[in-house]
PASEBA-1860 file (N, C-alpha, C; in nm, 3 decimals):
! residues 253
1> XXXXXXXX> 0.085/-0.119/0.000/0.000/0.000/0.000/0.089/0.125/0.000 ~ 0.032/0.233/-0.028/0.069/0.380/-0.038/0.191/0.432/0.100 ~ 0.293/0.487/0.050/0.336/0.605/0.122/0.272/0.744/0.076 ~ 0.217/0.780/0.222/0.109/0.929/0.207/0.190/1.023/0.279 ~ 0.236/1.164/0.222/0.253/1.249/0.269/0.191/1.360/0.308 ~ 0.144/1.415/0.397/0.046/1.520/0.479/0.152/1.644/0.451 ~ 0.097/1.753/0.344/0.147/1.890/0.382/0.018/2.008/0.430 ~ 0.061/2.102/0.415/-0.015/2.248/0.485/0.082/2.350/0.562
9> XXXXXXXX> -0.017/2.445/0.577/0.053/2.530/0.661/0.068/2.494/0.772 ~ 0.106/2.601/0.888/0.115/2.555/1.007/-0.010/2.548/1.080 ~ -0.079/2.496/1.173/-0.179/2.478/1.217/-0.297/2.501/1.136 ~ -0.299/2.390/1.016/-0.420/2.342/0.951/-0.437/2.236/0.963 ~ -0.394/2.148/1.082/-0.403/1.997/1.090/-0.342/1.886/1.064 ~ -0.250/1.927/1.005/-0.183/1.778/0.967/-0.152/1.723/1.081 ~ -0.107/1.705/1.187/-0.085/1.604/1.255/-0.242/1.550/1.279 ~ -0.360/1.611/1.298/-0.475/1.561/1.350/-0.512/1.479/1.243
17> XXXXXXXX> -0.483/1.496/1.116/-0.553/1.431/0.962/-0.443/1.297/1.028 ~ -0.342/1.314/1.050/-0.250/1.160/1.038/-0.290/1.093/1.125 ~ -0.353/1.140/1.260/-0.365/1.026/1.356/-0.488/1.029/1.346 ~ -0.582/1.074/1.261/-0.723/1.015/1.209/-0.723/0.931/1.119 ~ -0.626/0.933/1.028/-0.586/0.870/0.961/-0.565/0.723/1.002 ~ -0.448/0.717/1.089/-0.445/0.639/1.141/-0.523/0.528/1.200 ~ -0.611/0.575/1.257/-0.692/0.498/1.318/-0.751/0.435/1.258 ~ -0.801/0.475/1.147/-0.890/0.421/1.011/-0.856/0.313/0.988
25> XXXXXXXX> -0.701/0.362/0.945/-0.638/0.239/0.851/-0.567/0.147/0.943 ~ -0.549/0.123/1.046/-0.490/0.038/1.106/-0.605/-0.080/1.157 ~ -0.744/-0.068/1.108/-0.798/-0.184/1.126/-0.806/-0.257/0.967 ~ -0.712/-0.209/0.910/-0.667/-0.277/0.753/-0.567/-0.353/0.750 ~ -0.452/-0.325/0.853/-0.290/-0.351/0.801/-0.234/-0.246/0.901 ~ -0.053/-0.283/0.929/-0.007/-0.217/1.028/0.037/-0.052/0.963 ~ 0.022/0.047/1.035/0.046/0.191/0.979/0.190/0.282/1.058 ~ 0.282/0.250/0.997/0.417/0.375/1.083/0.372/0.471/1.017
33> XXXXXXXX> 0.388/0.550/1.144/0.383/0.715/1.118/0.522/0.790/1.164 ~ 0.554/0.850/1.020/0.697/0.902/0.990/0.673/1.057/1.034 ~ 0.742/1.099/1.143/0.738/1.204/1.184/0.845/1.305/1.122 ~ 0.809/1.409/0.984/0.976/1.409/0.942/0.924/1.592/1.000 ~ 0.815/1.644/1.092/0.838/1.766/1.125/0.970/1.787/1.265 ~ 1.039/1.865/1.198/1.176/1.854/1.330/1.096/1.965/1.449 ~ 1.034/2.024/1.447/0.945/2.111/1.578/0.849/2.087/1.634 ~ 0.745/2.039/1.546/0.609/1.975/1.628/0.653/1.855/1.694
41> XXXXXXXX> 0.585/1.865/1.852/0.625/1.786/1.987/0.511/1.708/2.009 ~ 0.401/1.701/1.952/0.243/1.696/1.975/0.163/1.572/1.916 ~ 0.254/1.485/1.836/0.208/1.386/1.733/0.191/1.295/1.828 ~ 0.280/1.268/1.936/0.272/1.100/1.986/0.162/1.114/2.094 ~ 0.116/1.267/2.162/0.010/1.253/2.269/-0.087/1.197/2.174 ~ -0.175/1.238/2.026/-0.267/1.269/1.965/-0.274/1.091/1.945 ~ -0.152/1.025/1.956/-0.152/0.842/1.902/-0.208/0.823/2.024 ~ -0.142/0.890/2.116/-0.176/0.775/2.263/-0.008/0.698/2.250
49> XXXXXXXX> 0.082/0.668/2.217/0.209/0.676/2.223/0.305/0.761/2.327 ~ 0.415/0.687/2.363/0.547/0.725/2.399/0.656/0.765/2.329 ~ 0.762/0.884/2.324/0.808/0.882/2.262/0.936/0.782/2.209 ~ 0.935/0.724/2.102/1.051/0.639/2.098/1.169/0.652/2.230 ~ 1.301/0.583/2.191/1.406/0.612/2.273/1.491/0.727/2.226 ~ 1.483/0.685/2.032/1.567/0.752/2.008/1.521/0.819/1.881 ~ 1.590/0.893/1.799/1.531/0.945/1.664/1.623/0.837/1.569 ~ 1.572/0.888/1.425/1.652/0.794/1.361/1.800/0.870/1.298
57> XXXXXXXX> 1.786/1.008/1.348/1.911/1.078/1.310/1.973/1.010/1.400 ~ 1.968/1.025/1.546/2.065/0.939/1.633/2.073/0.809/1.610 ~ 2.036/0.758/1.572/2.048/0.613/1.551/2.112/0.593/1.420 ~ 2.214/0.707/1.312/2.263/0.673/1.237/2.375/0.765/1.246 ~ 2.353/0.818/1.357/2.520/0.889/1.498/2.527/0.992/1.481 ~ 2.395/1.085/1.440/2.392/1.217/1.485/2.417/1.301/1.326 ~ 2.415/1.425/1.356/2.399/1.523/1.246/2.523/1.552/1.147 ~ 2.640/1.455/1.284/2.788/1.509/1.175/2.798/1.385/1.110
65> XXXXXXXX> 2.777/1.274/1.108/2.797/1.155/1.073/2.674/1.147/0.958 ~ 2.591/1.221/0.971/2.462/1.268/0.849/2.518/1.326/0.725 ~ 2.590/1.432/0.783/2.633/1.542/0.692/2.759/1.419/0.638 ~ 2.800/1.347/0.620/2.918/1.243/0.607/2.843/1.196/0.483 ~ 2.766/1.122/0.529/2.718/0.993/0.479/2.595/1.054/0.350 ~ 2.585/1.197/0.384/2.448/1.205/0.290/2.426/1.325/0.207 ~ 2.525/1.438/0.246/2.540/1.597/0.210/2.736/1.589/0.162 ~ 2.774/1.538/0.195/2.903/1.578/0.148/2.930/1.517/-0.008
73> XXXXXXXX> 2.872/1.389/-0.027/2.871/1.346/-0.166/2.764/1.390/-0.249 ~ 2.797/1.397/-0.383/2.710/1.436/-0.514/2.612/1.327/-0.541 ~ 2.639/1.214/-0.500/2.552/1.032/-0.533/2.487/1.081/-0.423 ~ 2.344/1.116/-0.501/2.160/1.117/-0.363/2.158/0.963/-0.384 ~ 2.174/0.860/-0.455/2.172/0.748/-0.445/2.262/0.655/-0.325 ~ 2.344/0.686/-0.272/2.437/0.653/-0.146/2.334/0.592/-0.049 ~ 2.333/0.509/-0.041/2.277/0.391/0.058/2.331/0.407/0.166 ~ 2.240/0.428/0.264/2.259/0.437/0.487/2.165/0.346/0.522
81> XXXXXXXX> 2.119/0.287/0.431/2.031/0.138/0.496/2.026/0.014/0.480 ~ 1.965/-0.057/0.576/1.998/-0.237/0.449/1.927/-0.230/0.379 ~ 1.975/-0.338/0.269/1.926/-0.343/0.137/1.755/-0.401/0.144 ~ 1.682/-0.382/0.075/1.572/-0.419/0.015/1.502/-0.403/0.205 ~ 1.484/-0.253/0.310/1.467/-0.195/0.361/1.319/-0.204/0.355 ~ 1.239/-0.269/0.445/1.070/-0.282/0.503/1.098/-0.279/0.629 ~ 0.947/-0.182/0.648/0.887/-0.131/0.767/0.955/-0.247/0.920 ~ 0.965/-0.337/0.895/0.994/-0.459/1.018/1.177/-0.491/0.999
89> XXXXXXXX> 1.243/-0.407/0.906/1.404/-0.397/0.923/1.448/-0.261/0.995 ~ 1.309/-0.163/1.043/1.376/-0.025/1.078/1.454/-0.057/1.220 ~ 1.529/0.053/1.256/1.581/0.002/1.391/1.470/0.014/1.503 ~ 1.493/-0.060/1.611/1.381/-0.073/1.690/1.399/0.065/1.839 ~ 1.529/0.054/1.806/1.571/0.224/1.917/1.460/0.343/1.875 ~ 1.420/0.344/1.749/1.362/0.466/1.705/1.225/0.457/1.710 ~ 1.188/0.359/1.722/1.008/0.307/1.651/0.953/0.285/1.821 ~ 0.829/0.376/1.824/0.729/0.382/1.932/0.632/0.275/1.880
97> XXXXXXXX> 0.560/0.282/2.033/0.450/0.162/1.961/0.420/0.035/1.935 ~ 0.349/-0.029/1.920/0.307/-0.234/1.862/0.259/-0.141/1.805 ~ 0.268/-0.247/1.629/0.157/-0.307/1.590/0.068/-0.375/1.620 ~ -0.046/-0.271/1.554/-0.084/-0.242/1.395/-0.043/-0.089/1.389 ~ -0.002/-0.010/1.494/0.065/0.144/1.498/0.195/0.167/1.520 ~ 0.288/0.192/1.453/0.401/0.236/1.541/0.446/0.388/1.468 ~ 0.545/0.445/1.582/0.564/0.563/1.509/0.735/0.601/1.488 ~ 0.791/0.702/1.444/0.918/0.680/1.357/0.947/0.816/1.419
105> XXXXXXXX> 1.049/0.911/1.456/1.068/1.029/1.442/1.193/1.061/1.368 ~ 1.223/1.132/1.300/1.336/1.184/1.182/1.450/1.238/1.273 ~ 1.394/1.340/1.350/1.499/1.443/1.418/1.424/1.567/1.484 ~ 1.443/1.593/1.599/1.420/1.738/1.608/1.548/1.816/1.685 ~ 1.467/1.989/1.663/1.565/2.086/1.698/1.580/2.029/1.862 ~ 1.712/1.994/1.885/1.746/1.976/2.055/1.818/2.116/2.101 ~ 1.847/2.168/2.042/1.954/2.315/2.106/1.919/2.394/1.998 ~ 1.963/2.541/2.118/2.008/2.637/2.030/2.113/2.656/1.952
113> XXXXXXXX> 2.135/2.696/1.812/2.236/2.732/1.728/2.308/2.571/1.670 ~ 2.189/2.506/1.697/2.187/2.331/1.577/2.238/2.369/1.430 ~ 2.194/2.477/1.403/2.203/2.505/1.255/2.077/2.459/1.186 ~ 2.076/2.444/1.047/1.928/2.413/0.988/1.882/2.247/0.968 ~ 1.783/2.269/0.913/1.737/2.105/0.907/1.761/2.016/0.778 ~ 1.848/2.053/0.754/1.866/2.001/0.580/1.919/1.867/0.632 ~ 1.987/1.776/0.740/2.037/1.683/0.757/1.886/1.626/0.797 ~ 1.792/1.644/0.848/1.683/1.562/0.880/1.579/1.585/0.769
121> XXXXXXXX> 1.616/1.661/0.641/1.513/1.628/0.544/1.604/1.538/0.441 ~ 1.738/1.528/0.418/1.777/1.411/0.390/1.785/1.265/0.407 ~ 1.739/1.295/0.524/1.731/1.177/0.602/1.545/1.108/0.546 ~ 1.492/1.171/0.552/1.387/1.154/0.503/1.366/1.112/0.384 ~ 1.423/1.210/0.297/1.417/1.180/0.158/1.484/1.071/0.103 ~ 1.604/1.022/0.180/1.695/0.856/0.160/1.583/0.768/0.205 ~ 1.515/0.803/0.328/1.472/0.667/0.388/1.343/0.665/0.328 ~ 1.254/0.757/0.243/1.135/0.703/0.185/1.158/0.664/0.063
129> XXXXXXXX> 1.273/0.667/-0.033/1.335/0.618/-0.176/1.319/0.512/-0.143 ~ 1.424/0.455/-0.034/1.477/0.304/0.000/1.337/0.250/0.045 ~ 1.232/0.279/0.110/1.129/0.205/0.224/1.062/0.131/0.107 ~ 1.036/-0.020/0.127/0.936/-0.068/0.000/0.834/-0.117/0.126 ~ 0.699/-0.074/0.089/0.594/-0.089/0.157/0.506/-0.190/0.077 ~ 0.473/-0.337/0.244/0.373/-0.432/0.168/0.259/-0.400/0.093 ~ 0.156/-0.527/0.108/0.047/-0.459/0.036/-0.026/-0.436/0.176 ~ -0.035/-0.472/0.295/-0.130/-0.482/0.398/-0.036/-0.387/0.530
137> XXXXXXXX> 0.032/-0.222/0.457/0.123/-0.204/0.529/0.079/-0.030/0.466 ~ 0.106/0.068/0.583/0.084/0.198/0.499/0.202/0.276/0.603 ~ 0.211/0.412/0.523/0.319/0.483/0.582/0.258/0.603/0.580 ~ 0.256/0.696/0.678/0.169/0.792/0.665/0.280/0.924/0.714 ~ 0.337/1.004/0.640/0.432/1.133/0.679/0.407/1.212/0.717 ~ 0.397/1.275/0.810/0.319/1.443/0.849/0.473/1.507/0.830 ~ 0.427/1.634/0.780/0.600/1.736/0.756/0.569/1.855/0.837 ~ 0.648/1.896/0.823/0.694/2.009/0.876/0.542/2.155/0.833
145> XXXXXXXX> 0.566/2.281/0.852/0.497/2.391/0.794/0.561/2.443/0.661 ~ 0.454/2.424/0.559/0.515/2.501/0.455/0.563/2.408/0.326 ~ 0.627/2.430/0.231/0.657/2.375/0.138/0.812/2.304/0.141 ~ 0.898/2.327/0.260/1.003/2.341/0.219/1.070/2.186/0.216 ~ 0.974/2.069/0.275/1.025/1.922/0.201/0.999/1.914/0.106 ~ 0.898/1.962/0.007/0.947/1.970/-0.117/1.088/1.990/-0.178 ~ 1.107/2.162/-0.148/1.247/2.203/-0.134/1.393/2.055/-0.162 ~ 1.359/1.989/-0.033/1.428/1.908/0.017/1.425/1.770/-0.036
153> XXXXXXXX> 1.336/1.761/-0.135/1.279/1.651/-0.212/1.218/1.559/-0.118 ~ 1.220/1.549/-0.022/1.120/1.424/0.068/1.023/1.384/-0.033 ~ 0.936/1.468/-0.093/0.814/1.352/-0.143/0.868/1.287/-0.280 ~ 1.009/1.272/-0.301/1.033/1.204/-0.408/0.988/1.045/-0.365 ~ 0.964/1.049/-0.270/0.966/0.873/-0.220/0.819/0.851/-0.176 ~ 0.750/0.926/-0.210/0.610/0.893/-0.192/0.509/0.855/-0.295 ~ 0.419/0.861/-0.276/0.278/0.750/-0.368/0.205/0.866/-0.431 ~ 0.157/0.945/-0.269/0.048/1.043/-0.311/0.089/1.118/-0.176
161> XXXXXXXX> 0.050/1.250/-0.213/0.036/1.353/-0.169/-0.079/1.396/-0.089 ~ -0.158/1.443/0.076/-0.265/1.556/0.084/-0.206/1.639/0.138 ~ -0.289/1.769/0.082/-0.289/1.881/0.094/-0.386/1.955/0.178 ~ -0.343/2.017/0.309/-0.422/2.035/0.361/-0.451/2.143/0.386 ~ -0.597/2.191/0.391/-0.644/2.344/0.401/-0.765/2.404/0.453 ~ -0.728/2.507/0.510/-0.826/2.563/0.651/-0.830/2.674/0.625 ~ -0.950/2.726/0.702/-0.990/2.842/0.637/-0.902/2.995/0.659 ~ -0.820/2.988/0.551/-0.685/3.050/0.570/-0.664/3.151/0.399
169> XXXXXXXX> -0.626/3.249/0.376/-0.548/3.246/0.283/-0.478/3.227/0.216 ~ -0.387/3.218/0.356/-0.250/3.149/0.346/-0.267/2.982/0.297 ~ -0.376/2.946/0.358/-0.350/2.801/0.342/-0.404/2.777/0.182 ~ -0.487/2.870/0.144/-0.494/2.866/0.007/-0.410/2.853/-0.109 ~ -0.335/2.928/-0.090/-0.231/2.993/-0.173/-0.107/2.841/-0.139 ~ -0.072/2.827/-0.024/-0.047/2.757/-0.020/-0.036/2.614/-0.074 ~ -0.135/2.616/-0.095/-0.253/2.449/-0.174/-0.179/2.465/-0.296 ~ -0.230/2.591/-0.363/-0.194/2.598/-0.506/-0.024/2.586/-0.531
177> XXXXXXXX> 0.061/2.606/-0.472/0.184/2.635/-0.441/0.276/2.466/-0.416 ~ 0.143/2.411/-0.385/0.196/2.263/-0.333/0.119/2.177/-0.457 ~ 0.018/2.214/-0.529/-0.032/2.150/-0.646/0.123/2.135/-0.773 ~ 0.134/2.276/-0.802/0.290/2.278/-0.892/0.354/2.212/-0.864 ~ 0.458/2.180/-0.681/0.500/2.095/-0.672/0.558/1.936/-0.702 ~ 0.387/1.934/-0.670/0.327/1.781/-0.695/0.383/1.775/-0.832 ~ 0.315/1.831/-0.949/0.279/1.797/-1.054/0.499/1.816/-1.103 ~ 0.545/1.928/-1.058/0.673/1.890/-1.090/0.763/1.752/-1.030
185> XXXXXXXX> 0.718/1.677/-0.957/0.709/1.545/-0.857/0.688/1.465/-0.956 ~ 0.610/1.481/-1.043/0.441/1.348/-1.081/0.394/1.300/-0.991 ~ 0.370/1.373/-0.904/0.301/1.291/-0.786/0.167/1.338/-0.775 ~ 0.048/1.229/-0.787/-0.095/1.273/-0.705/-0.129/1.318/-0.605 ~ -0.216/1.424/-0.595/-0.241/1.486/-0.423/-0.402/1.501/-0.470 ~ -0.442/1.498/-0.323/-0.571/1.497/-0.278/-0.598/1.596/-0.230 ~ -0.690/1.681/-0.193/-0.690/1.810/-0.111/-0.784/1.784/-0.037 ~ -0.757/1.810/0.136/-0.871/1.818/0.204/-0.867/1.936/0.264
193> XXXXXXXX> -1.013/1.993/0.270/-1.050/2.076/0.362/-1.113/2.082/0.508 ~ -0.994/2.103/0.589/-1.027/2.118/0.747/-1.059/2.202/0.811 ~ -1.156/2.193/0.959/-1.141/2.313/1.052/-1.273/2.384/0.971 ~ -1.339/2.361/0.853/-1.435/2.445/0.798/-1.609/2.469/0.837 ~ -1.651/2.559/0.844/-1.770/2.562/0.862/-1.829/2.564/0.707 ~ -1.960/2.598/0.690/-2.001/2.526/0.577/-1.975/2.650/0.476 ~ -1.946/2.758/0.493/-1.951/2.906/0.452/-1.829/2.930/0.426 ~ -1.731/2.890/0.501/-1.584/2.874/0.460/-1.594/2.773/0.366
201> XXXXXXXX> -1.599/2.662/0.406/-1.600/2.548/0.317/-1.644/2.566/0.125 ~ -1.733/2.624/0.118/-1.832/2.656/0.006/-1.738/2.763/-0.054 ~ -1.670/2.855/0.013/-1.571/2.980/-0.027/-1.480/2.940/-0.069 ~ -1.426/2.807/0.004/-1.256/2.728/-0.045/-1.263/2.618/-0.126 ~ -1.385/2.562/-0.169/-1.447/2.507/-0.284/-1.429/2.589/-0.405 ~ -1.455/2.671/-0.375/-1.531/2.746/-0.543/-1.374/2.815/-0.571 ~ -1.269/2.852/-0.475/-1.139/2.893/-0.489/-1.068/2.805/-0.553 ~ -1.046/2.704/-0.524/-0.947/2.552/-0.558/-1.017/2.541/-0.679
209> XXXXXXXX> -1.200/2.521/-0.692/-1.216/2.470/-0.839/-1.143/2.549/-0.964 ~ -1.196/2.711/-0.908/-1.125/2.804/-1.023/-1.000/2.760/-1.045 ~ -0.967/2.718/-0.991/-0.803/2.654/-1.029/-0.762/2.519/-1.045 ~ -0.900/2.423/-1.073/-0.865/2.325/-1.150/-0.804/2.227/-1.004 ~ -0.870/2.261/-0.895/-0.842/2.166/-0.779/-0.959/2.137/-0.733 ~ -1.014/1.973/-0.738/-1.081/1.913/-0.672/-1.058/1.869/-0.496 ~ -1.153/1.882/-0.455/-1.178/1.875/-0.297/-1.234/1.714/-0.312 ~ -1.119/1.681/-0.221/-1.184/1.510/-0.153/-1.270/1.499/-0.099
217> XXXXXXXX> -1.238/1.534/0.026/-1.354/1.530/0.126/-1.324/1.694/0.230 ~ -1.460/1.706/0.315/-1.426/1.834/0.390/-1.481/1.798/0.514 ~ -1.362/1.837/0.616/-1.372/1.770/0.792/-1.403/1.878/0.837 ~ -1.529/1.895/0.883/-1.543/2.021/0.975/-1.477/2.072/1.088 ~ -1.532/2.172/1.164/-1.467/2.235/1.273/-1.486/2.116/1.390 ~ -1.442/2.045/1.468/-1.501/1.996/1.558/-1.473/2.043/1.726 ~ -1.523/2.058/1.843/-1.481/2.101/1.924/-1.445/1.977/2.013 ~ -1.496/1.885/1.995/-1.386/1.743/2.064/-1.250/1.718/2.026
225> XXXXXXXX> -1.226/1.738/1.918/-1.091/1.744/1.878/-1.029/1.850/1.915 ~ -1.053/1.976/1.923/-0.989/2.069/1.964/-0.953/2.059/2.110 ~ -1.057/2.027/2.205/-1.057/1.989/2.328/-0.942/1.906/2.321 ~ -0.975/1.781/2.299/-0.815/1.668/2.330/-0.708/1.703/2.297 ~ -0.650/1.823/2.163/-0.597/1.857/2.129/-0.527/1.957/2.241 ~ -0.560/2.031/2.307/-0.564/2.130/2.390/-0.483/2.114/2.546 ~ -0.566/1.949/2.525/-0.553/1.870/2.675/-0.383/1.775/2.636 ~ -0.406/1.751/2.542/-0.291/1.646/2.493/-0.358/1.538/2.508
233> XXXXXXXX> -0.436/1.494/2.521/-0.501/1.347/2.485/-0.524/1.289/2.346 ~ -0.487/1.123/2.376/-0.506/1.089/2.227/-0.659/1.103/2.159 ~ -0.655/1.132/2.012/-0.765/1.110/1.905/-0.832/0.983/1.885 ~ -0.936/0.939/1.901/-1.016/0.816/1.896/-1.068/0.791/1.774 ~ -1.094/0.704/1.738/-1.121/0.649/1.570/-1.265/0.748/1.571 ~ -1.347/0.759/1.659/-1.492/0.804/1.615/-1.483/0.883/1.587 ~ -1.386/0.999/1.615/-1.353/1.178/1.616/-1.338/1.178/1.453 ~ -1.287/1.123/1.376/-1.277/1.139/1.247/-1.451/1.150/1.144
241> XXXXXXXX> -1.525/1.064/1.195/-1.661/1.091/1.130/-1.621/0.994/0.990 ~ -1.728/1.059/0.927/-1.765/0.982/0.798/-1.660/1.025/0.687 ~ -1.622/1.121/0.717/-1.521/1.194/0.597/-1.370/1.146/0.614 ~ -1.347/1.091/0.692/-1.214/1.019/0.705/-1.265/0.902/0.653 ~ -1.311/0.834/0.671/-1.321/0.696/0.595/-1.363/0.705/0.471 ~ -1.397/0.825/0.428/-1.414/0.793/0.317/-1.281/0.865/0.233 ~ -1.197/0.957/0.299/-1.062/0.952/0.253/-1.012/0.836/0.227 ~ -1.035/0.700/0.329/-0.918/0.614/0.330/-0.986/0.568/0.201
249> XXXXX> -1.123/0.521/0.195/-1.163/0.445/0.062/-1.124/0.501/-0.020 ~ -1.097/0.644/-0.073/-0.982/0.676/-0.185/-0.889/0.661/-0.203 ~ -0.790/0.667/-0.092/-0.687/0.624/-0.088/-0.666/0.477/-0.138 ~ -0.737/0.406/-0.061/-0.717/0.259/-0.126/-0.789/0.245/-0.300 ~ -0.847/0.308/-0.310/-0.849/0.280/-0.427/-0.738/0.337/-0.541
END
């Protein structure tokens, strides 16, 4: 099955779409969730998860031993993993969780004056090339804010693309900004609309169509989710509604 990558702005949901996500699809087949945002702290309350032990930057000896193995040579093809690399060869230092859930984290900012994140979007972008995913197996990415794993090529190693968008300008513009992307990718994306009331919703419809973007499905505002969200408690399969499952039935198809 699919590697799915979750983009948007900043607080339009993507972590809440992944661990709705989640829930869905893990009464299908087992689901890692690849954490490649290096700032958001908030993904593993929303699972109901612990955080791993370790990241997988540390577990391949840190940022200078990155910059070695993955930025100093011209070959993006340079192999840092074993060969023919599935979900059940990752290291187990890094991976939260049993299956049918577990979760993955890339790297985050630990100090001041780290420098930038280009070693943990490489890291990303090697390990979703290499990842071959079963058929009864999904990978679900939430990124960072903004476009800039594109930038970084991360979604070269993905299936399909959503795009996520709230009733924002920004997140508009955005959408469209991440459609080009895609299409310079060849990669398919889906667009959902979150966080919307029906008046927004109907406004960011008729925006995307003028531009030749179809809307999947649209998750309203909900105030249970915001609540758990708020509290740090995990997301429950029911909180998603009818419009997440019927994401996943697209997806699988």
């Amino acid at each position: 099955m699919p590697k799915i990558l979750i983009t948007g702005r900043g607080g339009c949901g993507k972590s809440t779409l992944v661990t709705l996500l989640t829930r869905s699809l893990n009464k299908r087949g087992n689901v890692l969730v690849l954490d490649a945002d290096e700032s958001n702290l908030g993904i593993c309350n929303m699972l109901g998860l612990q955080p791993p032990e370790m990241t997988l930057m540390g577990v391949l000896g840190g940022r200078s031993k990155i910059k070695v193995k993955l930025l100093s040579s011209p070959d993006e093809e340079k192999r840092v993993f074993v060969d023919n690399l599935t979900i059940d060869k990752l290291p187990e230092e890094c991976l939260g969780g049993r299956w049918p859930v577990r979760y993955l984290r890339i790297g985050k900012i630990e100090r001041s004056l780290e420098g930038c994140a280009c070693p943990m979007g490489a890291v990303a972008r090697t390990l979703l090339k290499e990842l071959t995913v079963g058929p009864d197996e999904w990978v679900l990415i939430d990124t960072e804010a903004g476009v800039e794993h594109f930038g970084r090529g991360v979604p070269q190693g993905v299936d399909r693309v959503i795009i996520v968008v709230d009733p924002s300008q920004e997140a508009l513009l955005l959408a469209i900004k991440a459609r080009k992307l895609c299409a310079d990718l060849n990669k398919d994306y889906k667009v959902v609309i979150n966080k919307a009331d029906a008046a927004a919703a109907a406004y960011l419809r008729q925006e995307l169509a003028a531009r030749g973007m179809a809307v999947a499905v649209t998750i309203p505002f909900l105030n249970k989710i915001q609540q758990a969200n708020m509290l740090g408690e995990a997301l429950t399969a029911n909180m998603g509604g009818n419009e997440v499952e019927a994401l996943v039935k697209m997806l699988e198809e």
